[in-house]
C-alpha positions in Angstrom: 58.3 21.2 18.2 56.5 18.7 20.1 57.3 15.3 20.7 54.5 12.9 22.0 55.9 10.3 24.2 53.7 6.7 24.6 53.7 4.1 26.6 55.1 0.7 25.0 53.2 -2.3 26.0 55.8 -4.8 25.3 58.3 -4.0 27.5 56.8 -1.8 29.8 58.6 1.3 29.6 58.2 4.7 28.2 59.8 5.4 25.0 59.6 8.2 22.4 56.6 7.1 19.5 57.7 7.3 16.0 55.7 10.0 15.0 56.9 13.6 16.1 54.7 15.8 15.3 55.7 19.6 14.7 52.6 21.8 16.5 54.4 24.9 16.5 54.9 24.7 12.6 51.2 24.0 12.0 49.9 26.9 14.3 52.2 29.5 12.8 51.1 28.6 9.2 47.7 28.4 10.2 47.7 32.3 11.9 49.4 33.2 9.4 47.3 32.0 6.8 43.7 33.4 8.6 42.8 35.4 5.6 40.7 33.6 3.0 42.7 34.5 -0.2 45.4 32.3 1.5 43.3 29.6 2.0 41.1 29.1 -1.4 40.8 31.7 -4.6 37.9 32.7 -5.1 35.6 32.6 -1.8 33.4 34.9 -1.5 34.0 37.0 1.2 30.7 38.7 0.9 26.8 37.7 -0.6 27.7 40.3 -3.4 30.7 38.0 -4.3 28.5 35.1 -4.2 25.8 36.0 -6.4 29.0 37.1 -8.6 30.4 33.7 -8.8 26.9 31.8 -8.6 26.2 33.7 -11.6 29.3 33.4 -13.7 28.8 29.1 -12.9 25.5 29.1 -14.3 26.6 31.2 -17.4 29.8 29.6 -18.0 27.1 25.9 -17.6 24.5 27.4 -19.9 26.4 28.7 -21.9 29.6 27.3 -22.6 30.0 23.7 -21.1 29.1 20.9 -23.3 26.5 18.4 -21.5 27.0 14.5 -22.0 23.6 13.5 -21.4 22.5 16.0 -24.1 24.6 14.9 -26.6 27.8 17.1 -25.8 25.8 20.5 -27.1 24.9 22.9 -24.5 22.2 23.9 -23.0 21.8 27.5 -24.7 22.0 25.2 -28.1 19.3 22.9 -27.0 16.8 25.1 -26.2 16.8 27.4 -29.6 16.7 24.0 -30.9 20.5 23.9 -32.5 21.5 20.5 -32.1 20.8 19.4 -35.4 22.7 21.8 -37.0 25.6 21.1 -35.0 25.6 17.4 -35.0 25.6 17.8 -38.8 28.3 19.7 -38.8 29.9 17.4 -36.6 29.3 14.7 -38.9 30.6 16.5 -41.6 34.1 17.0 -39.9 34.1 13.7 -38.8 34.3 12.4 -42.8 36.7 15.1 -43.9 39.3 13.9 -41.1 38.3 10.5 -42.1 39.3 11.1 -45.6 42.3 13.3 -44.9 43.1 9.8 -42.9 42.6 7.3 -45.5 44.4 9.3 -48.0 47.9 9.5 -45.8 47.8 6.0 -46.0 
């Protein structure tokens, strides 16, 4: 461990700083943390693996994840023209949960 000694300009002398800083911790961890598995899941670790992953992201966007600016359909579902159909059904939920509501009361 390393402490890092300062100069104090109020009184002239050397005294310890507050902070102590452990060097020796942080370069151990670091070596042994030099493989990129370690560091984040999922990097790829070769142009293979990143077409993989670039290429499950823009399924998993086209496919699956629901756009705000599009009315929360996705993408897939706005190009074959869908969104009528499901903002419909939608709607239709919408009452039934509103009726199941107003007849708890």
């Amino acid at each position: 461990m390393t402490l890092y000694v300062g100069r104090s300009r109020k009184l002239g002398q050397y005294r310890p700083t507050p902070r102590i800083t452990a060097v020796s911790h942080i370069t151990k961890l670091c070596v042994s943390c030099l493989s990129w598995e370690y560091i984040r899941p999922g990097t790829p670790l070769s142009l293979e693996d990143a077409r993989r992953l670039v290429k499950g992201y823009v399924e998993h966007y086209n496919n699956d994840r629901l756009n705000s600016a599009i009315g929360y359909i996705t993408p897939k579902d706005m190009l074959a023209e869908h969104q009528q159909e499901i903002q419909a059904e939608r709607d239709r939920e919408l009452e039934v949960a509103r009726q199941q509501q107003k007849n708890r009361r």
